[in-house]
ZADO-1210 file (C-alpha; in nm, 4 decimals, padded with zeros to 6 digits):
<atoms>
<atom x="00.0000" y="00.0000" z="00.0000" code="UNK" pos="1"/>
<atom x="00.1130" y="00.3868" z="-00.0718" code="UNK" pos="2"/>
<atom x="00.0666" y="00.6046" z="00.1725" code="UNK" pos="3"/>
<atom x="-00.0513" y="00.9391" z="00.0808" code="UNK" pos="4"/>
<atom x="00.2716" y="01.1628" z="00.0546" code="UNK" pos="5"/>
<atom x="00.3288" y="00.8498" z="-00.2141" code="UNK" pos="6"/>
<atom x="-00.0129" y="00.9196" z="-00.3485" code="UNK" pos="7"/>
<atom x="00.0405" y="01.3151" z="-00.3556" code="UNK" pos="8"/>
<atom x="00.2992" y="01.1981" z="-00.6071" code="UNK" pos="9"/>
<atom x="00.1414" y="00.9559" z="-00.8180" code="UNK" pos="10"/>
<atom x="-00.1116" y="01.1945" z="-00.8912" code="UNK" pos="11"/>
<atom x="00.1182" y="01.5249" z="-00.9744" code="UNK" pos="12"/>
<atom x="00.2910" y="01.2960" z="-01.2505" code="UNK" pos="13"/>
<atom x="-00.0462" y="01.2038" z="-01.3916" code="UNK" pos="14"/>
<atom x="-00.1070" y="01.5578" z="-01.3787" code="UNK" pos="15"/>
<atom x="00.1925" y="01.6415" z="-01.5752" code="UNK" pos="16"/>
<atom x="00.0999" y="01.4381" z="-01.8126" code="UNK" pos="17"/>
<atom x="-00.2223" y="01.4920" z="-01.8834" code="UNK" pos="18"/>
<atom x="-00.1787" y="01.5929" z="-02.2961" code="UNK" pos="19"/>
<atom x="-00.4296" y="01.9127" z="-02.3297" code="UNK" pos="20"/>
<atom x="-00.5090" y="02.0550" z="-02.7126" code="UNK" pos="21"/>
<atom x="-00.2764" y="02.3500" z="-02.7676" code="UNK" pos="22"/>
<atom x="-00.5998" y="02.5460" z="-02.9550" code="UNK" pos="23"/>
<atom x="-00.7471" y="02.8063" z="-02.8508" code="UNK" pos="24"/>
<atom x="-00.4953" y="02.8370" z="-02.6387" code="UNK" pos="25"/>
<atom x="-00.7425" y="03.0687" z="-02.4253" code="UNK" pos="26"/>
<atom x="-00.9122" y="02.7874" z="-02.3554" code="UNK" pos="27"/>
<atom x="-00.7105" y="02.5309" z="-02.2843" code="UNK" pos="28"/>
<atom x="-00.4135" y="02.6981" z="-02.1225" code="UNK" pos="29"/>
<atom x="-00.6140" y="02.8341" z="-01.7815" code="UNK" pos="30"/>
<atom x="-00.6916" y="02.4485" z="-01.7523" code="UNK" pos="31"/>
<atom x="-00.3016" y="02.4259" z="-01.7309" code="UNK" pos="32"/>
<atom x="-00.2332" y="02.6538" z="-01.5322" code="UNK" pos="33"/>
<atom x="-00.5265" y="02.5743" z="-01.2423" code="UNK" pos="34"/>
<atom x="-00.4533" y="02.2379" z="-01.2695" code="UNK" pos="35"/>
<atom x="-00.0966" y="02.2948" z="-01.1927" code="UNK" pos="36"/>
<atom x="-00.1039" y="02.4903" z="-00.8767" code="UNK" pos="37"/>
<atom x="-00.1055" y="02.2478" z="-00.6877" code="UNK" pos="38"/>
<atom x="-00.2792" y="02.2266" z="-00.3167" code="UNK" pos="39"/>
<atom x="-00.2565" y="01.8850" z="-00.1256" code="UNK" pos="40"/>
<atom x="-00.4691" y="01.6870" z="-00.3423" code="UNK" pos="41"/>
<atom x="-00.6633" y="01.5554" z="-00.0763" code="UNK" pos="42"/>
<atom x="-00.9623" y="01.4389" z="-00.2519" code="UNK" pos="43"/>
<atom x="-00.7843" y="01.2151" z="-00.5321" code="UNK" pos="44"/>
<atom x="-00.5762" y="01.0652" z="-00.2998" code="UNK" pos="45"/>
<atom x="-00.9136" y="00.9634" z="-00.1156" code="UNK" pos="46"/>
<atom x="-00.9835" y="00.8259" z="-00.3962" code="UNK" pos="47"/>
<atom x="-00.6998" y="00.5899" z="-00.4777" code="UNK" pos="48"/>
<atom x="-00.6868" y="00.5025" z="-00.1013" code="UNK" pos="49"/>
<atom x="-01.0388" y="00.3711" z="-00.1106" code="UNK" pos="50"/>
<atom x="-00.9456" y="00.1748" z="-00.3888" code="UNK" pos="51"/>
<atom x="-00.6484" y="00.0067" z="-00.1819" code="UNK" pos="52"/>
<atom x="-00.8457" y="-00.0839" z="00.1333" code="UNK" pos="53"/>
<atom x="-00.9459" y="-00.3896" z="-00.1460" code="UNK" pos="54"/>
<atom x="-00.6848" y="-00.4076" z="-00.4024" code="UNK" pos="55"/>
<atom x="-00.3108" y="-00.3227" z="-00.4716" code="UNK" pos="56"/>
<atom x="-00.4134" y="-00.2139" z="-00.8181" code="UNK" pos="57"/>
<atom x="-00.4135" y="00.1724" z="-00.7405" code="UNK" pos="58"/>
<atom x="-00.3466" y="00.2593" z="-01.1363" code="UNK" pos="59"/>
<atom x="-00.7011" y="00.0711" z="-01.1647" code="UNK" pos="60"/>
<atom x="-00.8650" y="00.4532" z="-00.9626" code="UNK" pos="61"/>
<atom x="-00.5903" y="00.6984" z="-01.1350" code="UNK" pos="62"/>
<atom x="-00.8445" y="00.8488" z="-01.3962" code="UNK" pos="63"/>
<atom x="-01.1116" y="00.8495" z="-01.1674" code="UNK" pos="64"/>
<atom x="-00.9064" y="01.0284" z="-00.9233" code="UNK" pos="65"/>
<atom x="-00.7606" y="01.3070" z="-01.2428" code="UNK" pos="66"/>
<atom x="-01.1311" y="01.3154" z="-01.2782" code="UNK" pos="67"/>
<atom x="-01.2387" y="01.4336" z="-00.8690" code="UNK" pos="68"/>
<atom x="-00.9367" y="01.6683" z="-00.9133" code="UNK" pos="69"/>
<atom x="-01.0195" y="01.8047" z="-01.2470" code="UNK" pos="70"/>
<atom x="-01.3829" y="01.9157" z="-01.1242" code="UNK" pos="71"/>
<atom x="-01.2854" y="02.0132" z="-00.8298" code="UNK" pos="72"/>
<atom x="-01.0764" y="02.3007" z="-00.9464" code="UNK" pos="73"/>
<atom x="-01.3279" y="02.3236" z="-01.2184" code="UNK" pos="74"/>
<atom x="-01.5616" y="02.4578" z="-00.9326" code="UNK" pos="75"/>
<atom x="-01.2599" y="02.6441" z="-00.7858" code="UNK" pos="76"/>
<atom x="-01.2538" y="02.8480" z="-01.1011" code="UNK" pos="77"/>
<atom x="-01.6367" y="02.9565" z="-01.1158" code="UNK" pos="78"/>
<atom x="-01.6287" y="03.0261" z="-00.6909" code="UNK" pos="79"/>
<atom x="-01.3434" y="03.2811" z="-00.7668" code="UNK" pos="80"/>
<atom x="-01.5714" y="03.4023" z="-01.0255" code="UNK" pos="81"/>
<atom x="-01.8624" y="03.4391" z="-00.8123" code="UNK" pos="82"/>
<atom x="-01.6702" y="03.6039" z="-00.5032" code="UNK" pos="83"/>
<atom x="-01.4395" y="03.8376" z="-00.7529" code="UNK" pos="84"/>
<atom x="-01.1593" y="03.6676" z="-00.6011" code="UNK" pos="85"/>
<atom x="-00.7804" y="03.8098" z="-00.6989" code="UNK" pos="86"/>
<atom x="-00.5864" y="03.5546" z="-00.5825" code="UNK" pos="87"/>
<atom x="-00.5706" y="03.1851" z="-00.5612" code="UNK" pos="88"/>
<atom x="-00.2948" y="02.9505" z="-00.3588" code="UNK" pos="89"/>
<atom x="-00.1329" y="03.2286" z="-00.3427" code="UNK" pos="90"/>
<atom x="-00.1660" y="03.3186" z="-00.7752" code="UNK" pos="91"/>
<atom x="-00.3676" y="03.4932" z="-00.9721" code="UNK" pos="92"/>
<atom x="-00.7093" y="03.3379" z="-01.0075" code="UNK" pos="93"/>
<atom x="-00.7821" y="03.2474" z="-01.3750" code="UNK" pos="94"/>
<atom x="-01.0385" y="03.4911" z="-01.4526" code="UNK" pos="95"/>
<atom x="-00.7923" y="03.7667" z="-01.3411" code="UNK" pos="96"/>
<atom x="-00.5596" y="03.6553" z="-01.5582" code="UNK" pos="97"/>
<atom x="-00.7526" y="03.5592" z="-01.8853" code="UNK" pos="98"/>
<atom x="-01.0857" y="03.7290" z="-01.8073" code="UNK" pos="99"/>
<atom x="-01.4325" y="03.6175" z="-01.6992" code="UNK" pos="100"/>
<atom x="-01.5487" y="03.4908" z="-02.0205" code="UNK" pos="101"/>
<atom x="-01.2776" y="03.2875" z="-02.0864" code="UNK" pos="102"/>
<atom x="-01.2448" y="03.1393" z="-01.7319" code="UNK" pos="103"/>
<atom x="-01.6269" y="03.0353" z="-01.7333" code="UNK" pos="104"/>
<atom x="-01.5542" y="02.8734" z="-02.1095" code="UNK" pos="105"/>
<atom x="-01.2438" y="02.6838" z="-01.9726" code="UNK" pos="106"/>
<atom x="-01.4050" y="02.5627" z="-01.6187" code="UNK" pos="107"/>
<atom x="-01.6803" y="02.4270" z="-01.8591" code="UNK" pos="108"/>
<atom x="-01.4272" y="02.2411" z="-02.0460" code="UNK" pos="109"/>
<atom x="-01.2680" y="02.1365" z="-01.7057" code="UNK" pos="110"/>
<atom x="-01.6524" y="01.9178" z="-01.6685" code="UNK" pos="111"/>
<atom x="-01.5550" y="01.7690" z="-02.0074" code="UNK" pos="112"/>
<atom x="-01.2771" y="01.6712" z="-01.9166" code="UNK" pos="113"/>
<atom x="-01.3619" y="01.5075" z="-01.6219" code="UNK" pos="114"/>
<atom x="-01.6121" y="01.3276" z="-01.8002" code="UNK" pos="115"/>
<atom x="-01.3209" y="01.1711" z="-02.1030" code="UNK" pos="116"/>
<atom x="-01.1427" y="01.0715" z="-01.7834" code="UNK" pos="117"/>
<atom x="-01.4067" y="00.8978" z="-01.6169" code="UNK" pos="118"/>
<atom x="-01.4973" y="00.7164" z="-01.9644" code="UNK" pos="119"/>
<atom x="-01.1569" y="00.5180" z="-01.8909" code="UNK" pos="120"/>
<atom x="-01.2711" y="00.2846" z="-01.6409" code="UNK" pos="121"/>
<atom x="-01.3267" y="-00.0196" z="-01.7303" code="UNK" pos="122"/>
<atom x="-01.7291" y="-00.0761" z="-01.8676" code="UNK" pos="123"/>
<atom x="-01.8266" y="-00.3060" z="-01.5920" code="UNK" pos="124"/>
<atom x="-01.8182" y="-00.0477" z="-01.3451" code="UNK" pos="125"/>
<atom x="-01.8619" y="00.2380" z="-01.5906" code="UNK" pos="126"/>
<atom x="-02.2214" y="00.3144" z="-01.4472" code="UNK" pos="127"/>
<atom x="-02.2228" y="00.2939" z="-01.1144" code="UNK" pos="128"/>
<atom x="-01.9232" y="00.5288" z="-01.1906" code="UNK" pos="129"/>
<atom x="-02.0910" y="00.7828" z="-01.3344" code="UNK" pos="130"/>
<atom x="-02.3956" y="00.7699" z="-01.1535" code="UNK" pos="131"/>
<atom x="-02.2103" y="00.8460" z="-00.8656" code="UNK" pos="132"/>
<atom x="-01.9851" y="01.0972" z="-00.9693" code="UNK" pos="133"/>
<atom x="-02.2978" y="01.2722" z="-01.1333" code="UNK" pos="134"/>
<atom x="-02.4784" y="01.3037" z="-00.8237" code="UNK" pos="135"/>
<atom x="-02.1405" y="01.3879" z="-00.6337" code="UNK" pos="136"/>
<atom x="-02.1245" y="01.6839" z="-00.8747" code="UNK" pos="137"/>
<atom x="-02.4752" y="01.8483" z="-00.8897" code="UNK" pos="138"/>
<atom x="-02.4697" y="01.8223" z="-00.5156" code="UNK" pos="139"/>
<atom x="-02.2282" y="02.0484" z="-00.5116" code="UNK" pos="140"/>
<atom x="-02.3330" y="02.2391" z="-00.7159" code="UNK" pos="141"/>
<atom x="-02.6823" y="02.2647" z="-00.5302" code="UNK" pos="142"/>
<atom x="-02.4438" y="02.3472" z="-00.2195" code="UNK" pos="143"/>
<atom x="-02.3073" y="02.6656" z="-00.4087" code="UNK" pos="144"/>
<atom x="-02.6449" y="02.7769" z="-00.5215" code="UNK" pos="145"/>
<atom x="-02.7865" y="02.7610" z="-00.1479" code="UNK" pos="146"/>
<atom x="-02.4766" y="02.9091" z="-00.0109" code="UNK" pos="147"/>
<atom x="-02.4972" y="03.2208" z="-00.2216" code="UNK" pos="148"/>
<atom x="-02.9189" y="03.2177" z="-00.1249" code="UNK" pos="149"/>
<atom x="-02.7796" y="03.2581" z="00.2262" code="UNK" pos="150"/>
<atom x="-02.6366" y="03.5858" z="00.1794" code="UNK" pos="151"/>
<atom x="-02.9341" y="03.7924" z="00.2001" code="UNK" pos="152"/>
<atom x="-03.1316" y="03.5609" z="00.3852" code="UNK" pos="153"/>
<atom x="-03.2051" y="03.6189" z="00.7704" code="UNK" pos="154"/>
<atom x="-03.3575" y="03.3480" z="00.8450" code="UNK" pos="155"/>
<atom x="-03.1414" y="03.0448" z="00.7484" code="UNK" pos="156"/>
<atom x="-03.1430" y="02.7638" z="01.0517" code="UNK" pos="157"/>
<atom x="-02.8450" y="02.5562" z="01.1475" code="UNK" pos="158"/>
<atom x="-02.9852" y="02.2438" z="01.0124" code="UNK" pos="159"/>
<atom x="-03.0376" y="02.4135" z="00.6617" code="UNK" pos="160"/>
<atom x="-02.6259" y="02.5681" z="00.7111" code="UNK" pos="161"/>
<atom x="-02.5467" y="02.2094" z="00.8179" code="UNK" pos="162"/>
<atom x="-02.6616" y="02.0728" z="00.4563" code="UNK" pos="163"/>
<atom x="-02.5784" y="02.3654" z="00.2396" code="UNK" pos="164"/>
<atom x="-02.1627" y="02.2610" z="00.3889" code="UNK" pos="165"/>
<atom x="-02.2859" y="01.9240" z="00.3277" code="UNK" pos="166"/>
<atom x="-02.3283" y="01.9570" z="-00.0117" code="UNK" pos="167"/>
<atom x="-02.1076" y="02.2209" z="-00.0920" code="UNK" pos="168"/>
<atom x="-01.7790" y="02.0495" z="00.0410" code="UNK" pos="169"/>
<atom x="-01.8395" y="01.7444" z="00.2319" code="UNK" pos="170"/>
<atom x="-02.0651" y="01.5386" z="-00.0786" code="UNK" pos="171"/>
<atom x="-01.6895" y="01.5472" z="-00.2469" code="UNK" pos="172"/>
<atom x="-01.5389" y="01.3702" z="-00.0219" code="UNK" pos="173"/>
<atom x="-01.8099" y="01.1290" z="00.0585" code="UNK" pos="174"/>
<atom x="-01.8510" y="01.1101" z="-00.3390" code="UNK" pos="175"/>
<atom x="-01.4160" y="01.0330" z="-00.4130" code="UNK" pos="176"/>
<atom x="-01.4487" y="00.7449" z="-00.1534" code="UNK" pos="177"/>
<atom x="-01.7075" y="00.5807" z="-00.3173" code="UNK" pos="178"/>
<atom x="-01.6039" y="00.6311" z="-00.6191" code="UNK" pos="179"/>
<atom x="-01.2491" y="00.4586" z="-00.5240" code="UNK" pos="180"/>
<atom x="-01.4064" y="00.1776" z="-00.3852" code="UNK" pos="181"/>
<atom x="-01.6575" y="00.0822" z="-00.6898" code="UNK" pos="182"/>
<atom x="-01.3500" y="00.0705" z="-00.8724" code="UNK" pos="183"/>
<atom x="-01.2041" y="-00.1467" z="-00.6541" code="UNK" pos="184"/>
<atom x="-01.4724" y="-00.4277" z="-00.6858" code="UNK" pos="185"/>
<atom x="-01.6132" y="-00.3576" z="-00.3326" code="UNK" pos="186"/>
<atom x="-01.9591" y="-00.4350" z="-00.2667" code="UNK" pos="187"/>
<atom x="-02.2186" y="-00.2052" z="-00.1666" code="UNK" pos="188"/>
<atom x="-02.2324" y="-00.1712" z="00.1683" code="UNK" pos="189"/>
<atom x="-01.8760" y="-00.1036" z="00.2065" code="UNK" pos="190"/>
<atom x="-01.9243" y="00.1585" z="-00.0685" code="UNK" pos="191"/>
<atom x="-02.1574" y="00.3075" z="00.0930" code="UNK" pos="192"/>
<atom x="-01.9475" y="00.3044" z="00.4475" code="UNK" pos="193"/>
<atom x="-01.6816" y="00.4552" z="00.2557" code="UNK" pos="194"/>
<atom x="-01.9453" y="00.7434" z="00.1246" code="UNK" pos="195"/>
<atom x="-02.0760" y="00.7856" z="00.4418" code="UNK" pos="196"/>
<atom x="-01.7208" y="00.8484" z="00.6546" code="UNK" pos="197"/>
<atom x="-01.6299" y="01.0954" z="00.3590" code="UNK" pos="198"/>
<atom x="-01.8968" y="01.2827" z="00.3665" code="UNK" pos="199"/>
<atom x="-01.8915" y="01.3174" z="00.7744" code="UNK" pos="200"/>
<atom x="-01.5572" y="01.4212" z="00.7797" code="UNK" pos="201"/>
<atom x="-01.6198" y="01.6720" z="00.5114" code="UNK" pos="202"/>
<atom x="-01.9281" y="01.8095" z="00.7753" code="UNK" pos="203"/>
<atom x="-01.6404" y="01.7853" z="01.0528" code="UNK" pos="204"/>
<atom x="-01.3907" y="01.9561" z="00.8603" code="UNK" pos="205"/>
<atom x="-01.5866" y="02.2806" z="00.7412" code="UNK" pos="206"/>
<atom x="-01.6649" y="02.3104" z="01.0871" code="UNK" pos="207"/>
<atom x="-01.3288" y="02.3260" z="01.2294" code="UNK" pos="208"/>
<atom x="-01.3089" y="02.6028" z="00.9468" code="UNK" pos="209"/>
<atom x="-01.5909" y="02.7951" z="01.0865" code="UNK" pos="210"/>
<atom x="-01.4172" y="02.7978" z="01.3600" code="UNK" pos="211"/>
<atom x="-01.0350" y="02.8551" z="01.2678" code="UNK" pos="212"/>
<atom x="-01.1583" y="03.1260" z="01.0635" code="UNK" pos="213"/>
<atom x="-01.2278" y="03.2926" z="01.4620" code="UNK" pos="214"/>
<atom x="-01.0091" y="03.1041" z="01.6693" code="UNK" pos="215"/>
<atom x="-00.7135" y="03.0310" z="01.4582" code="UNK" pos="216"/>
<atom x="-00.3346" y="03.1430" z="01.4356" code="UNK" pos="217"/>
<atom x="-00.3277" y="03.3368" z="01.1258" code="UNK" pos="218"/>
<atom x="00.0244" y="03.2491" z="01.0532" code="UNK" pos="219"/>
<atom x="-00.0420" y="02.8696" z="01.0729" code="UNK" pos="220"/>
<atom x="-00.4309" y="02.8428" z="00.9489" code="UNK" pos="221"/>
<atom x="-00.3377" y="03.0740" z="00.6496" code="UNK" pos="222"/>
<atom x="-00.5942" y="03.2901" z="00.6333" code="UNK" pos="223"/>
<atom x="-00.7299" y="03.6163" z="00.7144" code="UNK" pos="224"/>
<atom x="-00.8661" y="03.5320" z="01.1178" code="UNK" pos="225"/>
<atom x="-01.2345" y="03.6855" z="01.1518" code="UNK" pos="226"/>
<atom x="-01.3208" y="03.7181" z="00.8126" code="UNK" pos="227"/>
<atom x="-01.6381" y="03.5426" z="00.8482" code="UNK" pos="228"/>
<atom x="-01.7451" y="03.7964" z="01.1524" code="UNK" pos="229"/>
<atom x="-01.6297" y="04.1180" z="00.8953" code="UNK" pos="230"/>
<atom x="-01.8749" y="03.9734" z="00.6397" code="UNK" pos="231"/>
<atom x="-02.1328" y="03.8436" z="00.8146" code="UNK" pos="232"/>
<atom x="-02.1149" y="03.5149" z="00.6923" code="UNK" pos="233"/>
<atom x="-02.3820" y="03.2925" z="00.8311" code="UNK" pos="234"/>
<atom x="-02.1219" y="03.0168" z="00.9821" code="UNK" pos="235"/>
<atom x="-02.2451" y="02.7612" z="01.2477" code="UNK" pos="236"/>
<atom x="-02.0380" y="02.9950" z="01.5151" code="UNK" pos="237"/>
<atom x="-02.3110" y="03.3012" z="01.3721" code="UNK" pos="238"/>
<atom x="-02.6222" y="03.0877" z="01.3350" code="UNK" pos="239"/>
<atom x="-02.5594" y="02.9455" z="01.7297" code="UNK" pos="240"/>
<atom x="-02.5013" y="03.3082" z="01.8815" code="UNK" pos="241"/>
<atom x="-02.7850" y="03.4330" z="01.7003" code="UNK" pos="242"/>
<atom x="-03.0175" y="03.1467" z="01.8844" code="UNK" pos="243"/>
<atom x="-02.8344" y="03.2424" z="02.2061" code="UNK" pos="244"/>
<atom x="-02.8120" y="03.6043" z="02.2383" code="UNK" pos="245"/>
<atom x="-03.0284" y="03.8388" z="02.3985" code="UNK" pos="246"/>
<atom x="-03.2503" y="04.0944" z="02.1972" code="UNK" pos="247"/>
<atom x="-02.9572" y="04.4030" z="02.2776" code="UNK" pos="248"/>
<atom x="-02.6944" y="04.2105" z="02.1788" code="UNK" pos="249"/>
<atom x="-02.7981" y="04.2164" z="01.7913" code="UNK" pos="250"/>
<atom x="-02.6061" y="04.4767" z="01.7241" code="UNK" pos="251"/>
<atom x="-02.2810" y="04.3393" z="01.8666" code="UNK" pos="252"/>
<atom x="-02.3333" y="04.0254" z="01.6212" code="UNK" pos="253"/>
<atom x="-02.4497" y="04.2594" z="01.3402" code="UNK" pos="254"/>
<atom x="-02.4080" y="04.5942" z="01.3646" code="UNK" pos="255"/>
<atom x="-02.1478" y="04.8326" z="01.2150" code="UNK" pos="256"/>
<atom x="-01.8380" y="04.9309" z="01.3923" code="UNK" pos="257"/>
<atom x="-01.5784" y="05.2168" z="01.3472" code="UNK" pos="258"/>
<atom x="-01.3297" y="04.9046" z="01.2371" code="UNK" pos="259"/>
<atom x="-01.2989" y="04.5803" z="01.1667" code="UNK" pos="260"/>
<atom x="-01.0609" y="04.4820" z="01.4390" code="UNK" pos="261"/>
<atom x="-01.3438" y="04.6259" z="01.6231" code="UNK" pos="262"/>
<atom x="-01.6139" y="04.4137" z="01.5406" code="UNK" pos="263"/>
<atom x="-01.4048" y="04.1004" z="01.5699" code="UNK" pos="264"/>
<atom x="-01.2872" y="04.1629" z="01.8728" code="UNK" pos="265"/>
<atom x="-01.6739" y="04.2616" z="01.9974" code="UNK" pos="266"/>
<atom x="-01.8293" y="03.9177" z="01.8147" code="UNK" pos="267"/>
<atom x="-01.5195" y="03.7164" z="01.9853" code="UNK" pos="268"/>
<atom x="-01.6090" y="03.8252" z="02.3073" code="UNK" pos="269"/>
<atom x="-01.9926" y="03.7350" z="02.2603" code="UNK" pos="270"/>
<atom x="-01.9087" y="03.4255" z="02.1213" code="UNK" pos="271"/>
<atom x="-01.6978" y="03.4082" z="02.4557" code="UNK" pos="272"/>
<atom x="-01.9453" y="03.4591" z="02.7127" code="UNK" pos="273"/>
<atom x="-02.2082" y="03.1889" z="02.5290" code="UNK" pos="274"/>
<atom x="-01.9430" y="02.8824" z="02.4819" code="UNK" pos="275"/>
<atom x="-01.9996" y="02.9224" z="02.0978" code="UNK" pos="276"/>
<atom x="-01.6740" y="02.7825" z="02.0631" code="UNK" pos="277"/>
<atom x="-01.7499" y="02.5125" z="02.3158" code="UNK" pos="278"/>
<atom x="-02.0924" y="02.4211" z="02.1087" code="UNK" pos="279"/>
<atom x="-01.9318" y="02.4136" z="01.7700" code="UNK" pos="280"/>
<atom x="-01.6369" y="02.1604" z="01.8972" code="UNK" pos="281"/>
<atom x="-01.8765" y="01.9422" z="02.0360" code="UNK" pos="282"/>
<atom x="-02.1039" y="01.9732" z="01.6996" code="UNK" pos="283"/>
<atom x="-01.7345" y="01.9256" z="01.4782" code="UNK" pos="284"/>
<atom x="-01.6389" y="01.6121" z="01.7327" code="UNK" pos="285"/>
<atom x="-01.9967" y="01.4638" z="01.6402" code="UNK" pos="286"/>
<atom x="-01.9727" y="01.4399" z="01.3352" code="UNK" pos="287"/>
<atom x="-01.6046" y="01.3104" z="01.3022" code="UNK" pos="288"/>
<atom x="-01.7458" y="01.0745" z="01.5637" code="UNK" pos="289"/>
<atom x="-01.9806" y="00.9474" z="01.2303" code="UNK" pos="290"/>
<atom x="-01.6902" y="00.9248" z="01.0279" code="UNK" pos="291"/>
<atom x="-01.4739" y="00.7436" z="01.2850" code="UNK" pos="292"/>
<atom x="-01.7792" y="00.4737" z="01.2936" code="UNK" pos="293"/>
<atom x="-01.8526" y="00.4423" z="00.9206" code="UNK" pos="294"/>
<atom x="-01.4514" y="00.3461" z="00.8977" code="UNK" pos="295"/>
<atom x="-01.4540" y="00.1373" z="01.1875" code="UNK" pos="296"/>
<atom x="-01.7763" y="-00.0969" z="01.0070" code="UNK" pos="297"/>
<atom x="-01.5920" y="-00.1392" z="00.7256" code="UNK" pos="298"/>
<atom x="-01.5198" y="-00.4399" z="00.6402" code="UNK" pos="299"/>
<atom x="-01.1851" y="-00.4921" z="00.5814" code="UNK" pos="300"/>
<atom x="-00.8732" y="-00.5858" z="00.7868" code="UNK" pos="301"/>
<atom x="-00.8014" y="-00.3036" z="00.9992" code="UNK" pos="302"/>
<atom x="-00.3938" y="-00.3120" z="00.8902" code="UNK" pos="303"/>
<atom x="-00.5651" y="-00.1270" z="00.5404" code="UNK" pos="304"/>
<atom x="-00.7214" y="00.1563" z="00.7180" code="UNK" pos="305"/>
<atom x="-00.3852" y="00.2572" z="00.8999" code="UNK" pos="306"/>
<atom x="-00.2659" y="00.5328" z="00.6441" code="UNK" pos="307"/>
<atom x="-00.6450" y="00.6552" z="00.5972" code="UNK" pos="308"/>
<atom x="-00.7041" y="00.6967" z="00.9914" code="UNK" pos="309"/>
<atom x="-00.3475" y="00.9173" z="00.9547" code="UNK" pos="310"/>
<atom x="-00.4710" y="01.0977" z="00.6831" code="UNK" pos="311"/>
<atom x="-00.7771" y="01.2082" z="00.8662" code="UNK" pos="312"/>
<atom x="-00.5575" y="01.2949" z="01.1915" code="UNK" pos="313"/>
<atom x="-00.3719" y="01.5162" z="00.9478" code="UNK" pos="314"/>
<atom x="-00.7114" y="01.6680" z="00.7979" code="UNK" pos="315"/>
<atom x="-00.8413" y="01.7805" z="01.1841" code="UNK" pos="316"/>
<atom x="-00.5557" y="01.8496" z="01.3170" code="UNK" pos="317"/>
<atom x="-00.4892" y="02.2318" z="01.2151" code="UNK" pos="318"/>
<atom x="-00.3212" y="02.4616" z="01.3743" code="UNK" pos="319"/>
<atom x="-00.5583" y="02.6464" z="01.5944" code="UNK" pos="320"/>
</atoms>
């Protein structure tokens, strides 16, 4: 078995090698150039683990997996569309760089090409294949559509935020497993256990976001600390205080202040004094409690899940 730095690199050389048309070169080289920043790969090398809790063959999973990653970062391309961002990993985001028509033409490409690479697998499995990729990917696509409904909504409930990450991140990684272990030969209850600790551990991990995005070390988590509180994004952290607080305290959680530092610093300290950060732990631990389970039922021998119980260890363990 490979563990996942080993993985990581299987995956970058298939990567590298993908052979792209050359014209329009508008078109074809944004695909090149998202596809090459890199990032940790995480959800093809779900993939190709799944498929070696049953089988040695990992080259068996390697399209489906340059599939997951190629629609991934398809969806990567129309976010930083949608939220006008400049930069991405660090680069300029492809529709900075080429321009917003061509980025949308290219990311719709990027679906094409995940399709030619899932058309690879081998026609006994070809259906179940798609069919689950297909649903993987509209889910997500339904998550992006409620979180952007969100924004000017005031009443969205926690259970309705709890799907909307569901389906916006977590239905990916639920969606990769499963897709690595059809592949595989594995029958369908283990293909479903497989779906079923992805997806939890997507729930668990966009959590711990939520609340990194508060709580974290800047330095370490890599982002901008508070940025959900400065735009009032309606996080599990947000929807919890806002069941909590008291009628005068609205305007700490969403009124203006003369700065930003300001009205972190003010939402911190409310979260503070109701154990927000207490409440969403417990609600992250829950649901990596799922995940835990869903591996522990599969059935296989337990020496196969070593590298994907230290892959998740790595996932939830952030700097805080």
């Amino acid at each position: 078995m490979h563990n996942p730095i080993e993985l990581q690199k299987i995956i970058e050389e298939a990567i590298g090698e993908i052979a792209y048309p050359v014209r329009p070169a508008n078109l074809y080289e944004p695909i090149k150039y998202i596809m090459s920043l890199g990032g940790k790969r995480i959800r093809p090398v779900m993939v190709l683990m799944a498929t070696e809790l049953f089988t040695d063959e990992v080259s068996i999973a390697l399209d489906v997996a340059l599939a997951i990653e190629t629609f991934h970062n398809f969806t990567l391309v129309h976010d930083d569309i949608m939220d006008n961002a400049p930069l991405r990993r660090g680069k300029q985001t492809v529709h900075e760089k080429w321009g917003v028509n061509n980025a949308i033409l290219s990311g719709d490409v990027m679906m094409v090409e995940s399709n030619k690479h899932l058309s690879k697998v081998d026609s006994s499995v070809l259906k179940p294949v798609l069919d689950t990729f297909n649903q993987t990917a509209q889910g997500v696509c339904e998550g992006q559509q409620l979180d952007m409904e969100f924004e000017t909504r005031d009443d969205v409930s926690i259970e309705e935020y709890i799907d909307m990450i569901r389906l916006k991140t977590a239905v990916l990684l639920g969606g990769a497993m499963k897709l690595g272990a059809i592949v595989a030969g594995a029958d369908e209850k283990n293909a479903e256990l497989l779906y079923q600790f992805g997806e939890n551990l997507g729930v668990a991990f966009q959590l711990q976001d939520d609340i990194l995005d508060v709580y974290g070390d800047p330095e370490k988590f890599g982002k901008q600390v508070g940025g959900d509180i400065i735009s009032n994004k309606k996080t599990f952290l947000h929807l919890t205080a806002k069941q909590l607080i008291k009628p005068n305290e609205t305007d700490v959680l969403l009124g203006n202040h003369d700065t930003a530092e300001q009205k972190v610093a003010a939402v911190t300290a409310l979260y503070d004094s109701y154990g927000i950060r207490e409440l969403s732990n417990a609600k992250m631990e829950q649901y990596l409690t799922k995940a835990y389970q869903a591996l522990a039922d599969l059935d296989v021998y337990e020496s196969r899940k070593t590298y994907l119980r230290e892959l998740t260890k790595q996932i939830m363990e952030r700097e805080s």
